[in-house]
Backbone bond lengths (Angstrom), bond angles and torsions (degrees), N, CA, C in turn:
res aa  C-N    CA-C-N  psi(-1)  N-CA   C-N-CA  omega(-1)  CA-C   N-CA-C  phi
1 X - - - 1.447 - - 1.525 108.64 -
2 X 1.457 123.59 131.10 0.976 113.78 175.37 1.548 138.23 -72.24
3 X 0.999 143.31 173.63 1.682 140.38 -173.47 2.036 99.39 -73.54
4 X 1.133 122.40 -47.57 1.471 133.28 165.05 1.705 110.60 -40.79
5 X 1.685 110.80 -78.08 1.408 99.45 168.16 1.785 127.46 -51.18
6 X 1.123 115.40 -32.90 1.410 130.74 -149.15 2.270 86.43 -69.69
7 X 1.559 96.07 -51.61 1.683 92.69 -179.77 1.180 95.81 -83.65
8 X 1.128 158.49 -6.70 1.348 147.00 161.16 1.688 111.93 -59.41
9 X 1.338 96.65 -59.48 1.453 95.53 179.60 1.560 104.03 -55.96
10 X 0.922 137.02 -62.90 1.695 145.43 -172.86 1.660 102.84 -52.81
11 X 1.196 140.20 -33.70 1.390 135.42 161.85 1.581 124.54 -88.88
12 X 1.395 106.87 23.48 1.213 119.54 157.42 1.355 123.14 -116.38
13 X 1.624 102.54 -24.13 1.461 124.65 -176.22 1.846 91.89 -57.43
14 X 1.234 89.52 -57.81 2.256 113.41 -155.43 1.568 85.12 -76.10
15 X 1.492 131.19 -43.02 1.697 105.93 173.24 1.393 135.27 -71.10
16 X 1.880 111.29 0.77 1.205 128.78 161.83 1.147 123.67 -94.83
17 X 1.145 112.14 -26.79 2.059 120.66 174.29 1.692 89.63 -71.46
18 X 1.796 120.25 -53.95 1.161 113.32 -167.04 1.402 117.73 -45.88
19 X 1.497 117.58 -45.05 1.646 131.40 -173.66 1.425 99.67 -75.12
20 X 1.159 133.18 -49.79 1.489 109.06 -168.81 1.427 100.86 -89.66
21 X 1.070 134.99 30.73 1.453 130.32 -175.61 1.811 82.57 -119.35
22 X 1.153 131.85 -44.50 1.165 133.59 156.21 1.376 130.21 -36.12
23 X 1.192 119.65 -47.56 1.550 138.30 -170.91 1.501 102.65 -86.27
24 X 1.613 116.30 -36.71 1.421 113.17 166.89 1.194 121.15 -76.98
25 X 1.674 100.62 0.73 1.811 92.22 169.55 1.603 119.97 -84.73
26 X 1.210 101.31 -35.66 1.397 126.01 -177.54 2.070 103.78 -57.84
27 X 1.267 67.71 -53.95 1.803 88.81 172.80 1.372 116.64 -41.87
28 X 1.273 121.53 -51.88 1.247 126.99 -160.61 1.448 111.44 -90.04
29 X 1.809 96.17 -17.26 1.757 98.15 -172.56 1.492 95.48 -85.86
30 X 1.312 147.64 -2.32 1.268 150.06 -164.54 1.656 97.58 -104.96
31 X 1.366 114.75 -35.76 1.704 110.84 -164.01 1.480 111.93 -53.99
32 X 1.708 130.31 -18.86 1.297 129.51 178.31 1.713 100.18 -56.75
33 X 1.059 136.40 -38.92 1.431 150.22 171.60 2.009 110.18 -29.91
34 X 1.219 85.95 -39.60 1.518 110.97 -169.54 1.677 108.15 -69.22
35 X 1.184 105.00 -33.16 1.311 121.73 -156.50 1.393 115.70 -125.75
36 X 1.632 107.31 10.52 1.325 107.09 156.10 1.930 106.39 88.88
37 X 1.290 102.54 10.48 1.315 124.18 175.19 1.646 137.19 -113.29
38 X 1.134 113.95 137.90 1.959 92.30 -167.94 1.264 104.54 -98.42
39 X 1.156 109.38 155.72 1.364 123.27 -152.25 1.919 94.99 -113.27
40 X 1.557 103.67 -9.99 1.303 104.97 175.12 1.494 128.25 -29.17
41 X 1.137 152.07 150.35 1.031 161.78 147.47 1.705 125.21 -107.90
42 X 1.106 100.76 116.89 2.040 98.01 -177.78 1.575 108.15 -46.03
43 X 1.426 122.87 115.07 1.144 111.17 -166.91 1.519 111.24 -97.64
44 X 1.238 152.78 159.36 1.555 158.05 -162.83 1.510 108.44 -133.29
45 X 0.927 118.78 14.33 1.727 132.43 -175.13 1.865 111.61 -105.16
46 X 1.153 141.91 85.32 1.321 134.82 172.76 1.895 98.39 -27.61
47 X 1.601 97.28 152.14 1.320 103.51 -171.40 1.887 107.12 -92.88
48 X 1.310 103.33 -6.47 1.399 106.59 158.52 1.547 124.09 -83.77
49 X 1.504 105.03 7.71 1.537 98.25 177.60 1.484 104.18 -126.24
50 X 1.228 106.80 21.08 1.818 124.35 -174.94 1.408 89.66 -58.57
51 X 1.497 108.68 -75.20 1.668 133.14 170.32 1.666 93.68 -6.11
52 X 1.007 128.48 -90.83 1.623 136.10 -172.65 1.473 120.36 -40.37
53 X 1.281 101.08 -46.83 1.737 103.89 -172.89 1.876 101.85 -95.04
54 X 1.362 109.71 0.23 1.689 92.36 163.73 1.691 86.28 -106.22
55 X 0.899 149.31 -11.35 1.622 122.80 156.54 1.014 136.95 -63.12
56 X 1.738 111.24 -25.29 1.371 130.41 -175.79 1.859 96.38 -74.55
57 X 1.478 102.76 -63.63 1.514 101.92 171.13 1.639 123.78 -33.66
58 X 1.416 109.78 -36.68 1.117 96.01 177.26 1.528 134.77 -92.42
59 X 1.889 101.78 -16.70 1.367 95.61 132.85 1.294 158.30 -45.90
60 X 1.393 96.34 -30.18 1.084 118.04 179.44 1.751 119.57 -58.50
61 X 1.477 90.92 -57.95 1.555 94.99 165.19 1.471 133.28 -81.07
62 X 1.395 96.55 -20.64 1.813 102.90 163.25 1.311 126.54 -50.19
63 X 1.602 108.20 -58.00 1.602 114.64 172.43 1.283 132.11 -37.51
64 X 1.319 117.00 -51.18 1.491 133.26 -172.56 1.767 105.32 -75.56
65 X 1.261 118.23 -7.11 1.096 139.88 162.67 1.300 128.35 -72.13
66 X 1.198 115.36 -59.30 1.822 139.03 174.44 1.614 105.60 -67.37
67 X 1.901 106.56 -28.50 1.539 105.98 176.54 1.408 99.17 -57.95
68 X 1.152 104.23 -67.33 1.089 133.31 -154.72 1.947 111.58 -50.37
69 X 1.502 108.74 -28.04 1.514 115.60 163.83 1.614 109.05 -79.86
70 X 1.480 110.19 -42.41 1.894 110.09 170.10 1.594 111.99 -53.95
71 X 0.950 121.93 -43.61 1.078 137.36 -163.81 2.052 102.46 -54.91
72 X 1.494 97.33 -67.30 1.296 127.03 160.40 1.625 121.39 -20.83
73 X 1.828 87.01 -70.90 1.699 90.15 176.39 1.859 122.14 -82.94
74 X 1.894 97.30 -1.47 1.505 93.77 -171.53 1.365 102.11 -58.28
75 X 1.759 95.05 -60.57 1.875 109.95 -174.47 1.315 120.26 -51.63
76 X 1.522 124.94 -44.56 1.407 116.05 169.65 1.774 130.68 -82.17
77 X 1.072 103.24 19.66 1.327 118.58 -175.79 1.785 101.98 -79.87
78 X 1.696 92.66 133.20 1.519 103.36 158.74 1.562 120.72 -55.71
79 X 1.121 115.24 -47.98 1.342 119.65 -160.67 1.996 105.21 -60.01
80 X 1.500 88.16 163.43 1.613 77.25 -178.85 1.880 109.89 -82.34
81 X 1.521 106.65 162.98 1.187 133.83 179.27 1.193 128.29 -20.49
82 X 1.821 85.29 -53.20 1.322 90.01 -179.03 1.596 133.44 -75.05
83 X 1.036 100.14 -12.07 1.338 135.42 -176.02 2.155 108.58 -62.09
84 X 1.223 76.55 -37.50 2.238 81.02 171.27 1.546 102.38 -110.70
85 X 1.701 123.79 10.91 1.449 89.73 155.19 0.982 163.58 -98.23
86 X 1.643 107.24 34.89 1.482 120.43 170.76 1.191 86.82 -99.21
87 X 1.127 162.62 -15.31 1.508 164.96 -178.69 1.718 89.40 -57.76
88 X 0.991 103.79 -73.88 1.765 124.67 -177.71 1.504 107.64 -60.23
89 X 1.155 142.83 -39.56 1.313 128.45 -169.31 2.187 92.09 -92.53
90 X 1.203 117.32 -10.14 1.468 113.24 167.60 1.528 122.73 -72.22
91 X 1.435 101.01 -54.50 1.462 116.21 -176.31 1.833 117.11 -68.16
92 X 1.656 94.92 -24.71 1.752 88.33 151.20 1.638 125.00 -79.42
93 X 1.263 123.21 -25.35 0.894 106.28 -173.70 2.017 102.97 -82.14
94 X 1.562 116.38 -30.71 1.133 121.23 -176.44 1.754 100.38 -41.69
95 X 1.598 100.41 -55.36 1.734 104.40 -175.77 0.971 125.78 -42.81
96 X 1.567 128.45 -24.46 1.390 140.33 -145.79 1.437 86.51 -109.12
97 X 1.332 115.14 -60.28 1.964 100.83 172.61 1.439 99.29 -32.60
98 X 1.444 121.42 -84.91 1.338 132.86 -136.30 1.866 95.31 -53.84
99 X 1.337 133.31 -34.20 0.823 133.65 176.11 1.199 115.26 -69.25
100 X 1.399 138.59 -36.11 1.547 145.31 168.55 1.256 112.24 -53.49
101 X 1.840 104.44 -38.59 1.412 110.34 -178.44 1.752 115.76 -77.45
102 X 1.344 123.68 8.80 1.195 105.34 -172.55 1.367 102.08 -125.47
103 X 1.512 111.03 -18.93 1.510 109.38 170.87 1.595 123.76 -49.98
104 X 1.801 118.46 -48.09 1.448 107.53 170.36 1.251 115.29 -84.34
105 X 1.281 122.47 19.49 1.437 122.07 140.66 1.534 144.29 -68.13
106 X 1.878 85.33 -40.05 1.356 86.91 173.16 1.328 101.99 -73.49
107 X 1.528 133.92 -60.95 1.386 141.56 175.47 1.728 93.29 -21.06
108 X 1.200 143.47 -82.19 1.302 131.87 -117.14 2.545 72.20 -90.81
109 X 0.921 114.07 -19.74 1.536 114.17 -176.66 1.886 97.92 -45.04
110 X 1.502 91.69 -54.74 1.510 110.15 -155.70 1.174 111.33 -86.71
111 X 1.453 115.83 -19.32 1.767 116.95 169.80 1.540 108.59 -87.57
112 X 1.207 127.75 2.65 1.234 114.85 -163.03 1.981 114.88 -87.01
113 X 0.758 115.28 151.71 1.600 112.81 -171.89 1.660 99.61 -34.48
114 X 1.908 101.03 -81.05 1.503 93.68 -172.47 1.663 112.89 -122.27
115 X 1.573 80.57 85.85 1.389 107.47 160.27 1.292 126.80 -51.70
116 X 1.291 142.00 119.78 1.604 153.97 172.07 1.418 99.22 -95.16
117 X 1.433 99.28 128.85 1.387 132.22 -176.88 1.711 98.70 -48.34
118 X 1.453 116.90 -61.07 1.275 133.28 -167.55 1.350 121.87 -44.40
119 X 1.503 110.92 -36.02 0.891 155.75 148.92 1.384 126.84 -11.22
120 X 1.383 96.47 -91.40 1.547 124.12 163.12 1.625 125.71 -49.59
121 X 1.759 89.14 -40.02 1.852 103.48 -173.73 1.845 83.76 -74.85
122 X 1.071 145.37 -52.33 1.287 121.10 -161.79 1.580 107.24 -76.98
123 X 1.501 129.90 2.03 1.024 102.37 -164.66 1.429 95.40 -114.08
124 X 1.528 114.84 15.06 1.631 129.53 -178.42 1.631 87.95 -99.04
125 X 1.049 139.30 -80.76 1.550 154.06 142.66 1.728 97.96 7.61
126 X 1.244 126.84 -58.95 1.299 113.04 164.08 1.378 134.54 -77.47
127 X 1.522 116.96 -20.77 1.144 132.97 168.26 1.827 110.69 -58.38
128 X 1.691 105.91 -60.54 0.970 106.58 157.13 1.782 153.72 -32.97
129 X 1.693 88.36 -55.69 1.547 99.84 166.94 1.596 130.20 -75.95
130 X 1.676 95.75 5.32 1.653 123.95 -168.68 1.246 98.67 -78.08
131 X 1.872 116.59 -55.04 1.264 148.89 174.49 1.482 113.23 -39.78
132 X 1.421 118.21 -51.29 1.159 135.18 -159.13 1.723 108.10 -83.18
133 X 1.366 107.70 -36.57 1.347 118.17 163.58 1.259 130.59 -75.81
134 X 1.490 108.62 -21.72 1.664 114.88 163.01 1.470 103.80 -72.21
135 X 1.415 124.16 -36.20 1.387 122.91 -151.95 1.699 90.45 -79.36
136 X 1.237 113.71 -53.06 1.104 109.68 174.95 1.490 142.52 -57.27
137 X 1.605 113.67 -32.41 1.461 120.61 145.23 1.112 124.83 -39.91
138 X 0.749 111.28 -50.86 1.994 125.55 -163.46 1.804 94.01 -71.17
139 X 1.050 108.39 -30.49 1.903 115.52 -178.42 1.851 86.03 -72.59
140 X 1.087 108.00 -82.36 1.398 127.40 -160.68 1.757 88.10 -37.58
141 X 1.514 132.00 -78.04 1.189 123.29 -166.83 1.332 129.23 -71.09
142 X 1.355 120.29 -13.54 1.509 120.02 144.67 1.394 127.79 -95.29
143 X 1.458 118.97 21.29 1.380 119.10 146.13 1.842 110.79 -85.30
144 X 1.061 123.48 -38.42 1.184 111.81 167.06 1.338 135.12 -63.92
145 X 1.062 118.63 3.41 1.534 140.87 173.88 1.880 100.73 -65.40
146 X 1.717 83.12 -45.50 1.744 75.55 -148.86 2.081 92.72 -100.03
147 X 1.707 99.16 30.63 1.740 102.58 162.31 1.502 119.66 -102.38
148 X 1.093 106.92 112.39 1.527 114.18 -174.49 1.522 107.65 -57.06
C-alpha cells in the first residue's frame, strides 16, 4: 500500500468518526425529548436569520463530506501526485477551521449553566478527532512534497 493511500485511508477513517461523533452530538442534545423533557435552549439568533444558520449547518456537514469523496479520488487517482496537491495543502487547512470551530464549542459546552457531562466528553472526542485530522493532513500534504 502506498504512503498516499495509507493517509488517505486514515483521513477518511477520522472524517467518519469526526461526523458521527458529530451527529451523536446533536443526538444526545435531542434525547431530553425521550424522557418527557425539552431539550429547548434560549435561543439569541432572530428567527429571520434561522434561514442562514440552518444553511450554514448544513454546510457545515456537507463539506467534510465532499472532503471526504476528494480525498477518495485524490489517492486513487491515475494522474500524477502532484497533480492533487493543492487538493492536500487545502483540506489541511479546511481541518484546522473545523477544528478552531469546535474548540469554542466545547468552551461555551463547559461554561454553560447546566452543562451535561455527555456533552462535554463528545465535544473533547471531537476536539480531539479534529487534532488527529490536522495531524494527519499535514502528513498527507507534506508527503507529497517529496513526490516527484
Amino acid at each position: 500500500m502506498t504512503s498516499s493511500l495509507r493517509h488517505g485511508l486514515r483521513l477518511i477513517s477520522l472524517w467518519m468518526v469526526w461526523l458521527l461523533a458529530m451527529l451523536f452530538h446533536v443526538d444526545l442534545g435531542l434525547m431530553p425529548l425521550f424522557h418527557g423533557q425539552s431539550p429547548e435552549i434560549h435561543s439569541h439568533v432572530h428567527s429571520g436569520a434561522l434561514p442562514w444558520l440552518f444553511g450554514a449547518m448544513l454546510a457545515y456537514f456537507l463539506l467534510p463530506l465532499i472532503a471526504i469523496l476528494l480525498i477518495a479520488y485524490a489517492c486513487t487517482s491515475e494522474a500524477p501526485a502532484q497533480r492533487w496537491r493543492g487538493w492536500r495543502r487545502l483540506h489541511f487547512w479546511f481541518s484546522i477551521v473545523y477544528t478552531i470551530t469546535n474548540i469554542p464549542h466545547l468552551l461555551a459546552d463547559i461554561l454553560v449553566p447546566d452543562s451535561r457531562v455527555d456533552q462535554v466528553v463528545l465535544m473533547v472526542a471531537l476536539v480531539v478527532f479534529g487534532l488527529l485530522i490536522n495531524l494527519e493532513g499535514w502528513r498527507w500534504w507534506r508527503q507529497s512534497s517529496s513526490i516527484a
